[in-house]
C-alpha positions, 0 to 999 in steps of 0.5 A: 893667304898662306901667311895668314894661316900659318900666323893662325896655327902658330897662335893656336899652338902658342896659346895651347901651350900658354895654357898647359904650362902655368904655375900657380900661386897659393896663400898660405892661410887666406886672409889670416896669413901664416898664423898660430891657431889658424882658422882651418888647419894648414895640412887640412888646407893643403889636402885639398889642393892640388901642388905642382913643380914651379907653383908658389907658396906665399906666406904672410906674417908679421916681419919681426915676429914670425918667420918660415922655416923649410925643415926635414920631416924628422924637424917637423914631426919634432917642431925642432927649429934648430938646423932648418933647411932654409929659413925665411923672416921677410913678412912676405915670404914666397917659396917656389916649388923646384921638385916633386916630392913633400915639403915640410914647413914649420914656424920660427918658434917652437912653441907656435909650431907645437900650436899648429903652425905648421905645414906639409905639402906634396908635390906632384911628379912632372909627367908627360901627357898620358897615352890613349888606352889601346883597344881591345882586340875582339876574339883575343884572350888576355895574357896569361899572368906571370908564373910564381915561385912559392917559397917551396920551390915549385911555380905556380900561376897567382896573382900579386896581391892586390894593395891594401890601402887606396889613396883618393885621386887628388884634387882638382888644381884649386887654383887652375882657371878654366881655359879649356873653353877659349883653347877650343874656340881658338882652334876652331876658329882657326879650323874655320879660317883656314877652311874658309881660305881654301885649303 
């Protein structure tokens, strides 16, 4: 019996972390592929998804007649296919994401870049789980803020100015399957085993 619970926990706690560390793959462009003159523009389409360490791009072309080129953002704003970082002419090309941060991609020809036939993705930072907030203690007041020092020299109690633009949360991971639901009904039917079991 207590094999069979422990062989229970395992499993939960397997599938749990099967499910929390996936990587995604997004093509690029949909059905079109990796095009000039595509149907929705690319930055449009990456906007609305959500970009991670180890997720793939896939973009599809016309082996011959098109490639990918991984460039700096001074090459993409430019669509300068001279030095680019990494280039790619397969017809299927996959690029996986090593790091957080932005990734530039530009196509093989000038001229179609020029036409829209480019891309910028950001990556999303690793982070680790977030912490609970802690509760408030009733009856405490808050910390005062920091002191400043003005540029006369005297200190005075101000707050840091607030930030002038606000970016939009992201968007959910477009391609994430929901499996929260079969995470939960695992763990509880090993909660209900082991309850049934005796412990």
């Amino acid at each position: 019996m207590e094999f069979l619970e422990r062989s229970l926990l395992f499993l939960a706690i397997f599938v749990t972390f099967l499910c929390s560390s996936q990587a995604y793959v997004f093509y690029v462009g949909g059905r079109k592929g990796w095009s000039v003159n595509p149907s929705e523009e690319y930055n449009h389409w990456a906007e609305r998804n959500r970009f991670q360490v180890n997720d793939t791009l896939v973009f599809k072309y016309e082996k011959g007649q098109n490639s990918v080129l991984v460039v700096s953002k001074e090459a993409y704003s430019n669509c300068n296919v001279e030095s680019p970082i990494q280039k790619f002419a397969d017809g299927n090309t996959e690029f996986k994401f090593d790091r957080s941060g932005p990734f530039f991609f530009i196509a093989g020809n000038a001229d179609s870049c020029r036409k829209g036939q480019r891309l910028i993705v950001v990556v999303l930072a690793l982070r680790n789980a977030p912490l609970a907030p802690t509760p408030a203690v009733p009856g405490k007041a808050p910390p005062p803020s920091p002191l400043s020092e003005s540029p006369e020299g005297s200190t005075s109690s101000a707050p840091s100015p607030a930030p002038t633009q606000h970016a939009a949360a992201p968007a959910p991971h477009a391609a994430a399957p929901a499996l929260a639901g079969p995470v939960v009904w695992v763990l509880a039917v090993g909660f209900g085993v082991s309850m049934v079991l005796g412990n």
